[in-house]
N, C-alpha and C positions, 0 to 999 in steps of 0.2 A: 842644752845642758851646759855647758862653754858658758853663755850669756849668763845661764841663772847662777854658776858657779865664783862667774867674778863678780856679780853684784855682791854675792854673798861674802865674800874675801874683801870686798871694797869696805863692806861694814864695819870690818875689824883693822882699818888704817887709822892714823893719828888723825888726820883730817880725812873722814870719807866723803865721797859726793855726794849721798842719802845722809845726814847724820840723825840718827834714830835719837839723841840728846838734844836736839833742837828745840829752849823750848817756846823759839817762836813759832814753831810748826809741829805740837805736838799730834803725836800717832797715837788714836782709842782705835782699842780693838778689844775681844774679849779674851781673857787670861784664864784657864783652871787654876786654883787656888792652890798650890805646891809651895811645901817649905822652903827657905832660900838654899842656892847651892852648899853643900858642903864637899871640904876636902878633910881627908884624913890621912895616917900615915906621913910625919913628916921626917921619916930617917934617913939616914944619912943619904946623900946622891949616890955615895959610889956603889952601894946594896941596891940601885935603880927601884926602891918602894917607897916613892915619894909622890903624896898628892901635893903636882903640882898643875895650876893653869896658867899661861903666860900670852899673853897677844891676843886673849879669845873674849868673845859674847856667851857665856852661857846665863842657860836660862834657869829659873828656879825648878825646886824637885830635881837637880841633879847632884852623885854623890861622885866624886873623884878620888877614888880608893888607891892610894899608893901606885895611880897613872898618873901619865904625862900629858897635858892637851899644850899645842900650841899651834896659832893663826885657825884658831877654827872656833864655826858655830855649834854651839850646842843645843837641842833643843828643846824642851821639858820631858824630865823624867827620865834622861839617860845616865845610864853607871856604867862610871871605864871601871875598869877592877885593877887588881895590881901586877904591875910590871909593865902595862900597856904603855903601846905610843902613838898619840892621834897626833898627825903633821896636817895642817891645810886643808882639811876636812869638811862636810858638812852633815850634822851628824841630827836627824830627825828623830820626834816621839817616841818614847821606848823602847830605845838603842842600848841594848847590853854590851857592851864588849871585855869578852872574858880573858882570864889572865896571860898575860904574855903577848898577846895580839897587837900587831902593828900597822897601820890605815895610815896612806899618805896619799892626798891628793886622791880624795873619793867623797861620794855621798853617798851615804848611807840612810834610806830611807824607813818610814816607819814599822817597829816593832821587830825589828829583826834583832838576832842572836849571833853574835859574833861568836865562835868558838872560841875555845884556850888555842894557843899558839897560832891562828887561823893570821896567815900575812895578806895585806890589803894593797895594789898601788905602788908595790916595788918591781913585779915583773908584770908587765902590763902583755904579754904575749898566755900567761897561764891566766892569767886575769879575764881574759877576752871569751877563755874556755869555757867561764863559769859565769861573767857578768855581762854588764854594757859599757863599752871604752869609749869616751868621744873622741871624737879626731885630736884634740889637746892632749889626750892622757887624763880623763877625769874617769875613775871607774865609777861607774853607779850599779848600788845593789836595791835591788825591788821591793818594794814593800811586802813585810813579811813572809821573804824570800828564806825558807831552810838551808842555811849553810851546814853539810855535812864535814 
């Protein structure tokens, strides 16, 4: 988990080791047809309801609703909703994460439901209770894993 997590964060550096824009080495693979990312919500910062992305890969089909992404992957067809905050992340296929919700230094794998206020990756001891910790600190949540 460790390994696949800093390949992933290797992605999103100014010069990564992979660079997936090479295009003496371009990468086909097959893509589902989703509309480009949108952001929405550009008020003010200090209201924190601002779609914004900063330092990240997302992919198309995702909507950034008055959340925060920053140093993270996204992956088709995930909606942060508003007031969120994704830190360092790795956030797989039809990833909800609902209002107010906070995720740092996790992967979140496919179709899962983040709840409203649900916090992800700040106490890694209540974290352990519920998910998989790696020896780093990377929480990882299961694919279509029910978060109550």
């Amino acid at each position: 988990m460790d390994a696949y997590f800093e390949a992933n964060m290797d992605l999103i550096q100014v010069d990564p080791i992979f660079n997936l824009y090479d295009k003496d080495w371009p990468i086909r693979t097959f893509q589902e047809q989703f509309p480009p990312l949108k952001t929405i919500f550009s008020g003010e910062e200090v209201t924190g309801r601002v779609g914004l992305v900063l330092d990240s890969i997302v992919s198309g089909g995702c909507i950034v609703s008055g959340g925060r992404v920053q140093r993270s992957v996204l992956s088709p067809n995930v909606r942060i909703n508003s007031y969120c905050q994704v830190y360092d992340s790795i956030l797989m296929e039809g990833v909800n994460v609902g209002r107010y919700a906070k995720i740092k230094r996790a992967i979140i794998d496919k179709d899962v439901n983040i709840p409203q206020g649900m916090v992800i990756g700040y106490d890694l001891e209540e974290d352990r209770k519920k998910f998989f910790v790696s020896e780093s600190g990377i929480v990882v949540v299961a694919k279509g894993t029910e978060i109550k």
